[in-house]
Backbone as a chain_set.jsonl record, in Angstrom:
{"seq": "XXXXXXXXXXXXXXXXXXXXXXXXXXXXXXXXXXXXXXXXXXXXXXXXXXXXXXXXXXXXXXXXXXXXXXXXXXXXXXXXXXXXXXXXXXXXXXXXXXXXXXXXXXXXXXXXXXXXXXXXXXXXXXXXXXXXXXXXXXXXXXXXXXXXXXXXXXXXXXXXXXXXXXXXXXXXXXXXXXXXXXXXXXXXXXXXXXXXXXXXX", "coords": {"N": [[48.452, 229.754, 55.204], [46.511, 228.331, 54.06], [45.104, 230.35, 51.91], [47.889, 231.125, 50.369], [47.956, 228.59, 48.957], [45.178, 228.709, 47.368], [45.739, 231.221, 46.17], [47.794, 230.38, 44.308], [46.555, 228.666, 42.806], [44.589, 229.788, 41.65], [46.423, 231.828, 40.419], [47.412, 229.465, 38.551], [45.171, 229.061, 36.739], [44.732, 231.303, 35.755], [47.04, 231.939, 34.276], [46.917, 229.069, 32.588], [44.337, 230.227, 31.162], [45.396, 232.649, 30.228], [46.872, 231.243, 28.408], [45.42, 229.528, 26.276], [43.949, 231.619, 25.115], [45.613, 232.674, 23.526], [46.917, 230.73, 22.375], [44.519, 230.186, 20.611], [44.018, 232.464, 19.347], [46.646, 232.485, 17.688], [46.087, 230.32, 16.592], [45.391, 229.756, 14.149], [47.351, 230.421, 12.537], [49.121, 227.861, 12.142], [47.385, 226.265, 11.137], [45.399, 224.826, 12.594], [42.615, 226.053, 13.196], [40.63, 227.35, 11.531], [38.722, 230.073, 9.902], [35.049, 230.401, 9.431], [34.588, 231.207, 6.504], [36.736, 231.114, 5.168], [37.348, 228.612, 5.329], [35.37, 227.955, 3.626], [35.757, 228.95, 1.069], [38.417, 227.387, 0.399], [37.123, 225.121, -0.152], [36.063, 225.86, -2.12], [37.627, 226.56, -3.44], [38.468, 223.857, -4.632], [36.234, 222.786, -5.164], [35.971, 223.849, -7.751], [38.248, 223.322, -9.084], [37.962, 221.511, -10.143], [35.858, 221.461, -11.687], [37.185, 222.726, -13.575], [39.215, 220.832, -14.892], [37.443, 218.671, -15.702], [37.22, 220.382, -18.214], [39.806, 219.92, -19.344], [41.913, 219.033, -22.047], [43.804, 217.008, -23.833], [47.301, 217.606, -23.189], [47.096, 219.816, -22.344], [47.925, 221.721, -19.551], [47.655, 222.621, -15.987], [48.147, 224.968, -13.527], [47.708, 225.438, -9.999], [47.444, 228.183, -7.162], [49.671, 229.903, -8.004], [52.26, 232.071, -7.456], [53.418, 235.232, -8.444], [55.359, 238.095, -9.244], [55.495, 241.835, -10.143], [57.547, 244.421, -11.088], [57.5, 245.0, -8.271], [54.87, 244.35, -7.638], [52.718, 242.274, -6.13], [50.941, 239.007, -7.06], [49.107, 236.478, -6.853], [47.578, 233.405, -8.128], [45.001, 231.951, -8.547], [44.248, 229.862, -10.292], [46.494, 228.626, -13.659], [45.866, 227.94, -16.474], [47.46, 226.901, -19.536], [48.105, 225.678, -22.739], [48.247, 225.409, -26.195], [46.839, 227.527, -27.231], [46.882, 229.548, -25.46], [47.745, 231.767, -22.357], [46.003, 231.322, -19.599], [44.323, 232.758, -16.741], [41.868, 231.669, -14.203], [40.122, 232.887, -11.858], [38.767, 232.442, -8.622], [35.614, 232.62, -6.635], [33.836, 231.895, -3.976], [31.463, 233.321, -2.963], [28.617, 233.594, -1.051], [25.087, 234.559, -1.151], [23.608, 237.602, -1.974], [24.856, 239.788, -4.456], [25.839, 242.91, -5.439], [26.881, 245.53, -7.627], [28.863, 246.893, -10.604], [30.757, 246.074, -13.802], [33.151, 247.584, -13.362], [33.86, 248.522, -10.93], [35.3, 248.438, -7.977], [34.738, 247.153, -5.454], [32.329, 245.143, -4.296], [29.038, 244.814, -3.312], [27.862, 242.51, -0.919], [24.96, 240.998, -0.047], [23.53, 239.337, 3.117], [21.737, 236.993, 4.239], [21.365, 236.429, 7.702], [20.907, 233.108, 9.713], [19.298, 233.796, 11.782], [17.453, 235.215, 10.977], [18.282, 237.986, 9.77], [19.274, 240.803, 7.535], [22.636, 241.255, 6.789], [25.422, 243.331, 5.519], [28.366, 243.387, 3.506], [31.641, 244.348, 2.249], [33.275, 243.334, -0.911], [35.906, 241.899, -2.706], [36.007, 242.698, -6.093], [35.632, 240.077, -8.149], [36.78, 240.561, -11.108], [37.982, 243.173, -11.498], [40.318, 242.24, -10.195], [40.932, 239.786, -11.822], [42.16, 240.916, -13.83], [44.069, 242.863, -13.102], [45.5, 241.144, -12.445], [45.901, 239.172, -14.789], [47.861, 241.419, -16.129], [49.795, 241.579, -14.052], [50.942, 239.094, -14.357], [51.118, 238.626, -17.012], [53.611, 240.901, -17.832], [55.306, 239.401, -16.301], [56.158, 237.436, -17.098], [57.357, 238.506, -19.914], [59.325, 239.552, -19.055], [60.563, 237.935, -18.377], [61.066, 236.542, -20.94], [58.639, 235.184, -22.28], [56.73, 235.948, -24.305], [53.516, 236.355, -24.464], [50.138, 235.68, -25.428], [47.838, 236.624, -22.865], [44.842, 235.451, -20.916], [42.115, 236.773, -18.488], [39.539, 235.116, -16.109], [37.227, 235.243, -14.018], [35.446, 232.814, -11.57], [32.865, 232.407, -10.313], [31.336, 230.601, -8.233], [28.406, 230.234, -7.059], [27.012, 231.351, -8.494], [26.302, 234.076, -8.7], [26.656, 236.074, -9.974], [26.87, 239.69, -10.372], [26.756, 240.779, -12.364], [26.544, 240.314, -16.266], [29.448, 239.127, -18.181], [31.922, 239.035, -20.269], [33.731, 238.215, -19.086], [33.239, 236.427, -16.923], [32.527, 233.309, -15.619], [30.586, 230.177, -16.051], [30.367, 227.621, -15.559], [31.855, 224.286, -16.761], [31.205, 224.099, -19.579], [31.512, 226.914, -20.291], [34.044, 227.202, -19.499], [35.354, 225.7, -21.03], [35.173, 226.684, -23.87], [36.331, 228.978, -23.217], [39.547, 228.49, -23.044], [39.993, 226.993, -25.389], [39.518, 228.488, -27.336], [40.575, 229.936, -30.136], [43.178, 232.267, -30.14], [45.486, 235.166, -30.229], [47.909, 234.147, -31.446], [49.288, 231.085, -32.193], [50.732, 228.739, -29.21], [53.523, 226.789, -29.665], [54.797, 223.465, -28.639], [57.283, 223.133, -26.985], [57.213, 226.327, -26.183], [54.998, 226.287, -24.176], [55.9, 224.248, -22.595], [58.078, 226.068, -21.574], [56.96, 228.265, -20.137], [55.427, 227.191, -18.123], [57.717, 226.063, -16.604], [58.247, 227.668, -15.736], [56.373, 229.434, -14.417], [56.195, 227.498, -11.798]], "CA": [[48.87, 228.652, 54.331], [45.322, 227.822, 52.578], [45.257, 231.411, 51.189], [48.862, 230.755, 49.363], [47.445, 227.409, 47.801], [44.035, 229.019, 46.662], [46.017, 232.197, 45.381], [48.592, 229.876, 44.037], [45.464, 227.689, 41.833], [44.011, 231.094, 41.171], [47.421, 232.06, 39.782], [47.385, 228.953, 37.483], [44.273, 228.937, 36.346], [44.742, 232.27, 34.979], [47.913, 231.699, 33.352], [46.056, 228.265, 31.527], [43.619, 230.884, 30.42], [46.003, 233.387, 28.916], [47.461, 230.453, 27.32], [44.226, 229.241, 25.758], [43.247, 232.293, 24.517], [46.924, 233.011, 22.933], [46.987, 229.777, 21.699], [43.763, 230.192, 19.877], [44.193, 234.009, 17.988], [47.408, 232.389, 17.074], [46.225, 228.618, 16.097], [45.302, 229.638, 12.186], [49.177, 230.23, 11.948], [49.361, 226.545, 12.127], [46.677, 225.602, 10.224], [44.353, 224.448, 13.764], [41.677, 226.847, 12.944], [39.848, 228.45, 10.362], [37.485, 230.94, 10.014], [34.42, 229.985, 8.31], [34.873, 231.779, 5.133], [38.872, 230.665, 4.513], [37.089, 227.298, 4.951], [34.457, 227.909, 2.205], [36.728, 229.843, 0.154], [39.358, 226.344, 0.2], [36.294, 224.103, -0.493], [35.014, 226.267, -3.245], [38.811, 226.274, -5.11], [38.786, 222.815, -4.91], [35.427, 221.887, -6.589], [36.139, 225.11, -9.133], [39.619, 222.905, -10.128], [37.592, 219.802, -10.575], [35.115, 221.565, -12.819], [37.966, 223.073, -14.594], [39.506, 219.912, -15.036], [37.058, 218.257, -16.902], [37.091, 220.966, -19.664], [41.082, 219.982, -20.104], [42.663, 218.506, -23.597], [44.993, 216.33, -24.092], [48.305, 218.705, -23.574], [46.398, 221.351, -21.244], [48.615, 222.159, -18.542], [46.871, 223.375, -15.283], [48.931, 224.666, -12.4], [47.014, 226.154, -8.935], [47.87, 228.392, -6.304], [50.718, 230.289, -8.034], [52.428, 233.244, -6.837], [54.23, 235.653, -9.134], [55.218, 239.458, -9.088], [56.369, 242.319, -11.382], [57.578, 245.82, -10.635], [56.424, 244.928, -6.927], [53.174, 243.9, -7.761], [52.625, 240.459, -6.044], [49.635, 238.515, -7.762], [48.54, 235.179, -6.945], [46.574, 233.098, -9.158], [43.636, 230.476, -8.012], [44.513, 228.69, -11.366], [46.8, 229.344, -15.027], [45.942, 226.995, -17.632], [48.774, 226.96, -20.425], [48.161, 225.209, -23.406], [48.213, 226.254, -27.171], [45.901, 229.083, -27.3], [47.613, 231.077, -24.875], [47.731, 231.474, -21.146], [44.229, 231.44, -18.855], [43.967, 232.685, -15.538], [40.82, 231.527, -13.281], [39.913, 233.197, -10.342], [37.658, 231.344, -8.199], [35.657, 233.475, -5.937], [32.916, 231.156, -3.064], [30.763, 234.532, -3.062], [27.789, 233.47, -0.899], [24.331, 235.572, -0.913], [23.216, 238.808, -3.51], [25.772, 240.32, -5.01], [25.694, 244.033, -6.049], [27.933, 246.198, -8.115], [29.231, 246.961, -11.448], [32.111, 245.194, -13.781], [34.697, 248.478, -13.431], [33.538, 248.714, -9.441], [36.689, 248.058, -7.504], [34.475, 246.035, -4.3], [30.934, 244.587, -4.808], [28.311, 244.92, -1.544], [27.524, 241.217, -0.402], [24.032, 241.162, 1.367], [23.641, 237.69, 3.313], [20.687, 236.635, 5.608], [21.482, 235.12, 8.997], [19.404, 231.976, 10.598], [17.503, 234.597, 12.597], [16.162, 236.058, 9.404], [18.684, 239.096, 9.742], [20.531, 240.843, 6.664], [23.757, 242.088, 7.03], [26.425, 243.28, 4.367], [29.789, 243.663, 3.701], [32.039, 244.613, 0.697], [33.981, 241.955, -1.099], [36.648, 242.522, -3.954], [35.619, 242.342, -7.649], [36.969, 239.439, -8.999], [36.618, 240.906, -12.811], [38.924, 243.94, -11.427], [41.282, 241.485, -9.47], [41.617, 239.239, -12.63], [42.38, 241.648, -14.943], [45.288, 242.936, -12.349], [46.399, 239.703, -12.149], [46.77, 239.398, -16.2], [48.631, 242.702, -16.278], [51.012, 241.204, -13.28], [51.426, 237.644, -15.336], [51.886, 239.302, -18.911], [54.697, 241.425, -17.809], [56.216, 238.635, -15.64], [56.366, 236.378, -18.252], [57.868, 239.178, -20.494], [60.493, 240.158, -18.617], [61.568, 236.274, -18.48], [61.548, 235.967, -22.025], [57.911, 234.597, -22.612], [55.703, 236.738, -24.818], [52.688, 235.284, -24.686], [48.822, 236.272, -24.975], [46.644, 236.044, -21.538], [43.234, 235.873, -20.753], [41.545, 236.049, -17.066], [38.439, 235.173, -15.713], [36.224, 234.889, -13.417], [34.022, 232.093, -11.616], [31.535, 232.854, -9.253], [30.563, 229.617, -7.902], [27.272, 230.425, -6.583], [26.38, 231.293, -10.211], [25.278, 234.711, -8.461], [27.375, 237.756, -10.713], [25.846, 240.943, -10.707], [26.826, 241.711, -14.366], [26.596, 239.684, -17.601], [30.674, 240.143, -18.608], [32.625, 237.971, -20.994], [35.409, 238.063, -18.197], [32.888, 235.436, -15.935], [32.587, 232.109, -16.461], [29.241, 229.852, -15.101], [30.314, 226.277, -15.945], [32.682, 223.425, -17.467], [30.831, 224.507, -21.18], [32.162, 227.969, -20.343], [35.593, 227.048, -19.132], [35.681, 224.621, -22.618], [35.168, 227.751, -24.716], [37.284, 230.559, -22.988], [40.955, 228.235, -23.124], [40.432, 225.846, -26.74], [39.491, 229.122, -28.338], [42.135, 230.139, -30.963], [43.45, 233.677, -30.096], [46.199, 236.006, -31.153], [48.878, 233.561, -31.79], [49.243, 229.631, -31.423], [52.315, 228.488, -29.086], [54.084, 225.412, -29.517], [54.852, 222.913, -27.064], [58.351, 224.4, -26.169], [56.555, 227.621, -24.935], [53.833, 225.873, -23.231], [56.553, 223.578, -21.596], [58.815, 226.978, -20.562], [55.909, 229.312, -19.2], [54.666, 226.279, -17.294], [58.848, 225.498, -16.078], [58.565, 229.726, -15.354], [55.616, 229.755, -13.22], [56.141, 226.69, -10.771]], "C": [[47.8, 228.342, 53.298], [45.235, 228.799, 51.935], [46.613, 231.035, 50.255], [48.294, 229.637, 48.355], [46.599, 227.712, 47.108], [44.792, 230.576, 46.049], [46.88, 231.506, 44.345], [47.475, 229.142, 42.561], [44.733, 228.994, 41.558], [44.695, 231.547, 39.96], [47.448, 231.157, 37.918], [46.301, 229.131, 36.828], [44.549, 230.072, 35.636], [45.944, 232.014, 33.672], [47.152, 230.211, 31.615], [45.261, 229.234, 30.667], [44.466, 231.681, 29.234], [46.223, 232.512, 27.41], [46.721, 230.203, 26.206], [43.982, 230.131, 24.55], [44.63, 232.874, 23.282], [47.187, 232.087, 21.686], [45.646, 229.896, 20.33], [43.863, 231.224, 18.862], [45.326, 233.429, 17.561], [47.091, 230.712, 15.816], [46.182, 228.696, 14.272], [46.915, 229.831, 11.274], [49.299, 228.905, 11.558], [48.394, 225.839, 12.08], [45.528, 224.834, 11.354], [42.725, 224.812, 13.161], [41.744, 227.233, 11.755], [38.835, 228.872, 10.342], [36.542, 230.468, 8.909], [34.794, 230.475, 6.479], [36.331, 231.32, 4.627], [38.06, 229.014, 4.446], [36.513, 227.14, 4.004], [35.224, 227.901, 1.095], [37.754, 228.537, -0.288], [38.149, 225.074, -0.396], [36.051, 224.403, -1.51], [36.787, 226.378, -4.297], [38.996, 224.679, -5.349], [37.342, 222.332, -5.892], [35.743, 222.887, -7.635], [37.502, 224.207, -9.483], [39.199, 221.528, -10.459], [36.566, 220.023, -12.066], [35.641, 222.035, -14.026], [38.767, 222.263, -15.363], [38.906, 219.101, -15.812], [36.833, 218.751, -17.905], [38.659, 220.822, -19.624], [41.063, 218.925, -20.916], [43.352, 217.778, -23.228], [46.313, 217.41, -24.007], [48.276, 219.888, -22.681], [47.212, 221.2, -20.276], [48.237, 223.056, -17.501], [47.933, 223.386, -13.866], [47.491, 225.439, -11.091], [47.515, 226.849, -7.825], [49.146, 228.929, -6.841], [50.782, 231.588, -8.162], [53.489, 233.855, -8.289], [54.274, 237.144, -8.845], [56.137, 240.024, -10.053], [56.413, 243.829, -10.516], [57.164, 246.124, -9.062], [55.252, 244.734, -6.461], [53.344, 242.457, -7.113], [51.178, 240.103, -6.685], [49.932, 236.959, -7.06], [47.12, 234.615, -7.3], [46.163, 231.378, -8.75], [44.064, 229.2, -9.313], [45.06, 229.348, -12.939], [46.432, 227.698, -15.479], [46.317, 227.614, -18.983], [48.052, 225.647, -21.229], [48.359, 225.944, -25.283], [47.743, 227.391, -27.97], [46.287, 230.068, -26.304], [47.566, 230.74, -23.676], [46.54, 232.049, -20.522], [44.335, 231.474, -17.604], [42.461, 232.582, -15.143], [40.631, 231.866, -12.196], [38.935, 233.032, -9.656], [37.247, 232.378, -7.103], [33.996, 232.266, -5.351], [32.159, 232.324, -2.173], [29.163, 233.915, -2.388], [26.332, 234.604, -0.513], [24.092, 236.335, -2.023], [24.249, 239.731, -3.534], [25.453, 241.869, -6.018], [26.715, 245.149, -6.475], [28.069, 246.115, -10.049], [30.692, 246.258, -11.69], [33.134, 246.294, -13.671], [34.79, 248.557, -11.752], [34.954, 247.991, -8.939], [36.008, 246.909, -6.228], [32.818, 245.778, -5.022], [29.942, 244.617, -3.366], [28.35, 243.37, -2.017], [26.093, 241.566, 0.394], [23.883, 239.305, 1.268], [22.789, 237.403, 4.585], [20.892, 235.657, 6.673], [20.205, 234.322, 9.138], [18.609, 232.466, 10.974], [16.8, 235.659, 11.609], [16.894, 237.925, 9.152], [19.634, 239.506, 8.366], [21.59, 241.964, 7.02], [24.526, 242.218, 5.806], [27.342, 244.252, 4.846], [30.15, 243.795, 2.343], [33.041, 243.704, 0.275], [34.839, 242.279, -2.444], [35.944, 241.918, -5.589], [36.149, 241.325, -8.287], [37.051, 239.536, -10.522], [38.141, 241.962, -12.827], [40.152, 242.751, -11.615], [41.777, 240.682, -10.42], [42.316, 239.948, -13.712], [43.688, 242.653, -14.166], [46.16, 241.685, -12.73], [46.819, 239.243, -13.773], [47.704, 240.2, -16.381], [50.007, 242.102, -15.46], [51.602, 239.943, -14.314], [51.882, 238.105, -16.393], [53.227, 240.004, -18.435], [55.691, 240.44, -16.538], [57.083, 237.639, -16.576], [57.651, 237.082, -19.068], [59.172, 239.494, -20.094], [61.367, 238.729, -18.792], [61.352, 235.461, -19.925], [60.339, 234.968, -22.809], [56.779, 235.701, -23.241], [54.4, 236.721, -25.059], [51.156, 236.332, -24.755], [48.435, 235.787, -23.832], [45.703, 236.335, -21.404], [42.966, 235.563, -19.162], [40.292, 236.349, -17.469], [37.951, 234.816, -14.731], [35.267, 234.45, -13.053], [33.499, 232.153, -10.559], [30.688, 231.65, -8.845], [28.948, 229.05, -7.244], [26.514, 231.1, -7.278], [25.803, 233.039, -9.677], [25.813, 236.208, -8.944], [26.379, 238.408, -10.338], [25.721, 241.482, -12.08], [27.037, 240.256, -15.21], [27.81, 240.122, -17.731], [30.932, 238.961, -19.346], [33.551, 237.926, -20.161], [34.646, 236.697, -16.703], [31.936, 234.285, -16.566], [31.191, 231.25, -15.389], [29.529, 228.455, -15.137], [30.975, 226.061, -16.715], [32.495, 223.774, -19.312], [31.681, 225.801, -20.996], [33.541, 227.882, -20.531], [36.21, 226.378, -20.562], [35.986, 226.137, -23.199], [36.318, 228.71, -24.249], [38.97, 229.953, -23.104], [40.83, 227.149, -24.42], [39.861, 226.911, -27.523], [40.466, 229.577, -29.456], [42.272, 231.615, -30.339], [44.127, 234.252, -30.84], [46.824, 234.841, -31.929], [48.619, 231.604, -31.138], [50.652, 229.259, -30.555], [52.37, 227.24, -28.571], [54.387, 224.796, -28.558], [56.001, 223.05, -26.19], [57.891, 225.503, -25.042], [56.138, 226.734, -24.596], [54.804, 225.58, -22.08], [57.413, 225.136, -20.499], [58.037, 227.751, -19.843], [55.519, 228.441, -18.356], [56.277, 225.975, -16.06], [58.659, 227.388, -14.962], [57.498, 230.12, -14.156], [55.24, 228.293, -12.214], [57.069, 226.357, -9.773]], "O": [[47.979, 228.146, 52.096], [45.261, 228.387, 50.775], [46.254, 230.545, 49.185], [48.211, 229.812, 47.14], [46.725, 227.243, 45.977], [44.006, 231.075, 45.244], [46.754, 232.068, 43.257], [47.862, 229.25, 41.398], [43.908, 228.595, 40.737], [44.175, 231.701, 38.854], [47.477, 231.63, 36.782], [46.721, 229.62, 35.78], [44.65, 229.729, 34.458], [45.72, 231.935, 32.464], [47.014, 230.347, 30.4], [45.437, 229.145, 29.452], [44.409, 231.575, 28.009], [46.012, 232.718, 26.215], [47.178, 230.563, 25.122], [43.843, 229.756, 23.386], [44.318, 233.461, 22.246], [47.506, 232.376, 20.533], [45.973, 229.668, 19.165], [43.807, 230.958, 17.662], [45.362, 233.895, 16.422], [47.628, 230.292, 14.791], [46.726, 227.977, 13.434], [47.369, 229.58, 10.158], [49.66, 228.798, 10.386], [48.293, 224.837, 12.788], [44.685, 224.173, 10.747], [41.89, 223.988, 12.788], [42.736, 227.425, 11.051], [37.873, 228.209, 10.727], [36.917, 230.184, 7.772], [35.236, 229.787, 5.559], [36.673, 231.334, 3.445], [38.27, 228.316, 3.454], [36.885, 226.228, 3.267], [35.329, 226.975, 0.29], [37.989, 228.586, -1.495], [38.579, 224.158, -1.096], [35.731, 223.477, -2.254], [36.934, 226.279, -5.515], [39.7, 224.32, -6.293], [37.356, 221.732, -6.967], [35.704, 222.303, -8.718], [37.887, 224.614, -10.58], [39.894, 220.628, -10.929], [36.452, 219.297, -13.054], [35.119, 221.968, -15.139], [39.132, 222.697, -16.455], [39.588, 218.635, -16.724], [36.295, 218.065, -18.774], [39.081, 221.924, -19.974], [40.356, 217.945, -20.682], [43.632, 217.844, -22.031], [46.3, 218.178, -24.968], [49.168, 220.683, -22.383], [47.211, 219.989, -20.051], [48.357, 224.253, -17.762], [48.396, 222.405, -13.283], [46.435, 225.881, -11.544], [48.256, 226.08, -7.213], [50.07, 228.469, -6.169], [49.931, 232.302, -8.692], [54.154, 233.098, -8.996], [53.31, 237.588, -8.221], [57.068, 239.475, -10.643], [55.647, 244.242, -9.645], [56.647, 247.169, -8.668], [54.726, 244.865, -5.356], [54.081, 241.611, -7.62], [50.338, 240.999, -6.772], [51.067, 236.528, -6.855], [46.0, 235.029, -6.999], [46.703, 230.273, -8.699], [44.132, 227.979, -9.172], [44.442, 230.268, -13.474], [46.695, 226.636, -14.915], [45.73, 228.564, -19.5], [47.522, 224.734, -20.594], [48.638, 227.142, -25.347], [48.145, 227.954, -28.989], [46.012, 231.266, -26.371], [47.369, 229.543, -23.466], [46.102, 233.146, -20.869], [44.456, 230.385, -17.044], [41.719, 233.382, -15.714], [41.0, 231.08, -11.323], [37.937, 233.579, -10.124], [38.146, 233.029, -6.57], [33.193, 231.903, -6.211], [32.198, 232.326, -0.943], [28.364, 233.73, -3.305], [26.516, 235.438, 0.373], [24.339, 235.821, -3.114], [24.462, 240.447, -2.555], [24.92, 241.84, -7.127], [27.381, 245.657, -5.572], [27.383, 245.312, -10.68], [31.524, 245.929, -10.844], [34.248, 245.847, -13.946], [35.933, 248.662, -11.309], [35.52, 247.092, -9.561], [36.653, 245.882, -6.014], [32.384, 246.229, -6.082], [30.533, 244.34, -2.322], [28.732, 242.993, -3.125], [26.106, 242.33, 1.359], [23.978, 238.458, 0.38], [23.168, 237.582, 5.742], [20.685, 234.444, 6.634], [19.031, 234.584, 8.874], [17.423, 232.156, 10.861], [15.934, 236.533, 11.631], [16.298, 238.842, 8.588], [20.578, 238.781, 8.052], [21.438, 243.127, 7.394], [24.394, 241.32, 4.974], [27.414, 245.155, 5.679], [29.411, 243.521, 1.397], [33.743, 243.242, 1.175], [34.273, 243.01, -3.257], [35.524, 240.8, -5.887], [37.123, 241.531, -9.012], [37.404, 238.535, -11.145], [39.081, 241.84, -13.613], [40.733, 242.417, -12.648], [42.994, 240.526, -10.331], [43.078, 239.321, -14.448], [44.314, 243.259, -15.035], [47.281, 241.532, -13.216], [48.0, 238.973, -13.993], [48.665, 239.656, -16.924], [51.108, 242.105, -16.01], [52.667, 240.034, -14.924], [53.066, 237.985, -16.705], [54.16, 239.335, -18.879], [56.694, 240.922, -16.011], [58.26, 237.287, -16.647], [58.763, 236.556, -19.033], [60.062, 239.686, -20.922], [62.507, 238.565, -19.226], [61.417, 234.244, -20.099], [60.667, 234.164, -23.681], [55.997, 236.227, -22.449], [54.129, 237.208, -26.157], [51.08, 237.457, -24.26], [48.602, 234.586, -23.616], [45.372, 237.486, -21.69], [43.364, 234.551, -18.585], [39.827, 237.092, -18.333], [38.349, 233.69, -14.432], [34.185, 234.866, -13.467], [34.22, 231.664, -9.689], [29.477, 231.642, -9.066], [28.525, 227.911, -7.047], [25.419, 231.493, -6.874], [24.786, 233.368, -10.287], [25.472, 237.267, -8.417], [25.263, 237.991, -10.027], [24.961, 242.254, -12.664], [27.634, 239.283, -14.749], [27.927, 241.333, -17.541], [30.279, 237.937, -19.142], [34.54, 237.417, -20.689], [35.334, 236.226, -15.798], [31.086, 234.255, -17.456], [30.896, 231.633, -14.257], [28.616, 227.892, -14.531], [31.193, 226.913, -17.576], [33.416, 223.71, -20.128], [32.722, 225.755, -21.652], [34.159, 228.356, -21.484], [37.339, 226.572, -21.012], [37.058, 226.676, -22.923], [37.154, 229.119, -25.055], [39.794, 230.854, -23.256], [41.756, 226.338, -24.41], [39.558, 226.481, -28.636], [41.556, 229.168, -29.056], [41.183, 232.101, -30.03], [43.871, 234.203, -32.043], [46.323, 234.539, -33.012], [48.06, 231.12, -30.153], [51.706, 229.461, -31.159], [51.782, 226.68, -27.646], [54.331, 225.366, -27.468], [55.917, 223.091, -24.962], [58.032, 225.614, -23.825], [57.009, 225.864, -24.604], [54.813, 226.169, -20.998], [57.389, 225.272, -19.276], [58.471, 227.98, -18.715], [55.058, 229.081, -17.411], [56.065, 225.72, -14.875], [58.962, 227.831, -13.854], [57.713, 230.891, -13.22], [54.063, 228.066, -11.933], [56.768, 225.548, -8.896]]}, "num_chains": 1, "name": "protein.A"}
């Protein structure tokens, strides 16, 4: 009889465990958990849309977090700002550590020193490539729905720590001013603005 009860609380105990551990690899489904880096990475688009925010106009139109696709391409874009100089993607990248690579390089090394004085690295996507995809997906999304528009991306590196000098990465609110109240190809009225902005939300 005491053998059944202590196999029986053996029994549960295990099952609690599975659960535990089931429950946990699954908890980031439902938003419980997050891995450090998805946490950085959400902290670092939120001050990057505050600093982008104070370089907007009167009229500037800033959406975040929007998804679009062409030919099967999916793209999603950290931030478009739409106003009369054309359309501006921002891609916000919370890149901590030394950063090494070129601007055509498809990944970039990362080296990043632990607490115990150790460096380790890993490879991390380009966000110069990745924006300049992500124009190519937007321009011909647009196009197909009847919006012809010029686009510009770029790239901000919040930890100011590029590896390359590019005109495609941006260091600060002065930057962000300059790269969307520049004039470009064409100016578009507040019609467009309003339909590319109705088109991607």
């Amino acid at each position: 009889m005491d053998i059944y009860w202590i196999l029986l609380a053996v029994t549960e105990v295990i099952a609690v465990m599975i659960l535990i551990v089931v429950l946990a690899s699954n908890a980031d489904l439902f938003g419980l958990f997050q891995p450090g880096e998805r946490r950085a990475g959400k902290r670092g688009e939120k001050m990057a849309s505050k600093v982008i925010r104070r370089a907007l106009h009167s009229g500037d139109r800033m959406l975040t977090n929007v998804c679009v696709e062409y030919d099967g391409k999916p793209a999603e874009l950290d931030n478009v700002i739409i106003n009369r100089y054309g359309v501006f993607i921002i891609e916000v990248k919370n890149y901590k550590g030394r950063l090494e690579g070129g601007e055509d390089d498809y990944e970039w090394h990362k080296y990043k020193i632990t607490h115990a004085g150790n460096e380790y690295e890993r490879t991390v996507k380009n966000p110069i490539k990745q924006v300049k995809r992500q124009t190519y997906v937007l321009a011909h999304y647009l196009e197909v729905n009847g919006a012809r528009v010029w686009i510009r991306g770029y790239a901000m590196l919040l930890e100011g720590n590029s590896p390359v000098e590019s005109e495609y990465v941006l260091k600060n609110t002065a930057d962000v001013e300059r790269a969307i109240h520049t004039k470009a190809r064409e100016t578009l009225d507040e019609e467009t603005v309003e339909r590319i902005e109705l088109l991607l939300k």
